[in-house]
Short mmCIF file of the C-alpha atoms (twelve columns), coordinates in Angstrom:
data_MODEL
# 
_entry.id   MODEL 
# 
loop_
_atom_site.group_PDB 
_atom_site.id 
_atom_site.type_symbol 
_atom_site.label_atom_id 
_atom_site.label_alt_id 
_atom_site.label_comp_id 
_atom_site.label_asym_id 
_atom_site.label_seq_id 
_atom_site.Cartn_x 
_atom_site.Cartn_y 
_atom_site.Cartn_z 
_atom_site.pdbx_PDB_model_num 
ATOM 1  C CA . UNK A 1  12.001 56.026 -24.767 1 
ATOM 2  C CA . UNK A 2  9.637  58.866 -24.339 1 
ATOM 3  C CA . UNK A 3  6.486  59.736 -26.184 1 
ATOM 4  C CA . UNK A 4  5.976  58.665 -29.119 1 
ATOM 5  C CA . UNK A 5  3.661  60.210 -31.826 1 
ATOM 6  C CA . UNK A 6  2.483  58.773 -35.256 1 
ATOM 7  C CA . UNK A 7  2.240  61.040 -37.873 1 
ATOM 8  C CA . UNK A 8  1.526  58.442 -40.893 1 
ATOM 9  C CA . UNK A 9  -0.331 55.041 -41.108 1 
ATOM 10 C CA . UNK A 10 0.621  53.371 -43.977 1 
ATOM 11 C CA . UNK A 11 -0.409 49.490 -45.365 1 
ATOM 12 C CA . UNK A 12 0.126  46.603 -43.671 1 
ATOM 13 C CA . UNK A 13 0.221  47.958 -39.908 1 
ATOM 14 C CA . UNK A 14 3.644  49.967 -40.616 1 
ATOM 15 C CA . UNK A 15 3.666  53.579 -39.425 1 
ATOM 16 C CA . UNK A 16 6.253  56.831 -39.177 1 
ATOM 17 C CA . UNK A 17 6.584  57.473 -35.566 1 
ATOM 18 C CA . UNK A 18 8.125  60.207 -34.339 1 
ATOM 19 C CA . UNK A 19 9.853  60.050 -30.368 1 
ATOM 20 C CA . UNK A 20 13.204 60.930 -28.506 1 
ATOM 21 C CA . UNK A 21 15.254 58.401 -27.476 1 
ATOM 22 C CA . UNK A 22 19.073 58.357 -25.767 1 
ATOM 23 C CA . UNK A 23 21.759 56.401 -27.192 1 
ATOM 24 C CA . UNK A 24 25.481 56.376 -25.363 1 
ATOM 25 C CA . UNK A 25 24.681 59.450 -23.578 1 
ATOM 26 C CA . UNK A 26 23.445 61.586 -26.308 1 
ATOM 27 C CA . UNK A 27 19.238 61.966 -26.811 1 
ATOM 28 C CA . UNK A 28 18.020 61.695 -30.751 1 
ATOM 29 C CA . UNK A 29 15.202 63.288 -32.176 1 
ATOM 30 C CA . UNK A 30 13.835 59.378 -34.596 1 
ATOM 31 C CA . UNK A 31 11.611 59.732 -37.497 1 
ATOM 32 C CA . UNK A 32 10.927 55.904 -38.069 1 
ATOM 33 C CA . UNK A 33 9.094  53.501 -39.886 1 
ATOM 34 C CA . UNK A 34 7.274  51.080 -37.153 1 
ATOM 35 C CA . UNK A 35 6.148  47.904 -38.092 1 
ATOM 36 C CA . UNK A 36 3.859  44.875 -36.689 1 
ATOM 37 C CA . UNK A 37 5.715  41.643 -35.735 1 
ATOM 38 C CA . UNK A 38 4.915  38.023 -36.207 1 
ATOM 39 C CA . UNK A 39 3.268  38.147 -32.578 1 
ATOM 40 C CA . UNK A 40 1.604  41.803 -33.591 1 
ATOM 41 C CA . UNK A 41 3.691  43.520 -31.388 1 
ATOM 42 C CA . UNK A 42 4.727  47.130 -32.861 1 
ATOM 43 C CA . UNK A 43 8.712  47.626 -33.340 1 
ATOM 44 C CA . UNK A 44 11.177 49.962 -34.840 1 
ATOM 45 C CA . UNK A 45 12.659 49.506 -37.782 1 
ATOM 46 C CA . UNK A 46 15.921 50.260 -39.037 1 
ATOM 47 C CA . UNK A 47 14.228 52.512 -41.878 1 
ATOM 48 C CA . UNK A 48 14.388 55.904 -40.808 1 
ATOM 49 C CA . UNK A 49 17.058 58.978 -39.401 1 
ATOM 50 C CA . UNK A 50 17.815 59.768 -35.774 1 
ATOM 51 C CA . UNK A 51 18.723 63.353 -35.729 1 
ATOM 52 C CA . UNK A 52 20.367 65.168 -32.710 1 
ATOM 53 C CA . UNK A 53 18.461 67.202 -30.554 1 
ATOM 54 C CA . UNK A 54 20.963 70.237 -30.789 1 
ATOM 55 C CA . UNK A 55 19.749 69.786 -34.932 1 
ATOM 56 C CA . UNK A 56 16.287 70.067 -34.199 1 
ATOM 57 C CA . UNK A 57 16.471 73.973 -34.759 1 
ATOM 58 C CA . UNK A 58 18.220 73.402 -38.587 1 
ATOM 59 C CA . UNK A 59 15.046 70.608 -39.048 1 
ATOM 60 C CA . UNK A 60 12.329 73.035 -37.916 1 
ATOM 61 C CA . UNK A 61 13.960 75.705 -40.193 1 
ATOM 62 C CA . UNK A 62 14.247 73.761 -43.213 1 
ATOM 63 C CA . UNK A 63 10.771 72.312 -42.789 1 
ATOM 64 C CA . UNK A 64 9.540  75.795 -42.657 1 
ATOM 65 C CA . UNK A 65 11.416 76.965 -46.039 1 
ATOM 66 C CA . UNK A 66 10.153 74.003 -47.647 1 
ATOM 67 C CA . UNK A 67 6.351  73.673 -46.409 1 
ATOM 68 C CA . UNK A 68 4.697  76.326 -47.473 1 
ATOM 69 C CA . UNK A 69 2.433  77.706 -44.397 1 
ATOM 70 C CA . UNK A 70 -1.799 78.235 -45.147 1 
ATOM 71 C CA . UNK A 71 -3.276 81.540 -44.979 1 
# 
């Protein structure tokens, strides 16, 4: 796994963590809820969407169309 950035903290020690990760030969843009184990130890949960990279482009796109952007 590479980098990983948190762009929410929510209640109870979960977070949305953002990172790029390679499964079976093919690397995945994650956007995934994180959460605190018994021992405290921060792991990924299955709550979230893995997104190609070669997608990235349509994500960035629709995030623009939908957020609008400050003056």
């Amino acid at each position: 796994m590479e980098n990983k950035v948190t762009v929410h903290e929510k209640s109870r020690g979960e977070t949305i963590t953002v990172y790029i990760d390679e499964y079976r030969g093919t690397r995945y843009l994650h956007i995934r809820e994180w959460y605190l184990d018994k021992d405290g130890e921060s792991k990924p949960s299955k709550k979230g969407v893995a997104l190609p990279l070669d997608k990235v482009d349509a994500l960035r796109a629709a995030i623009d169309e939908l957020v609008p952007k400050e003056k």
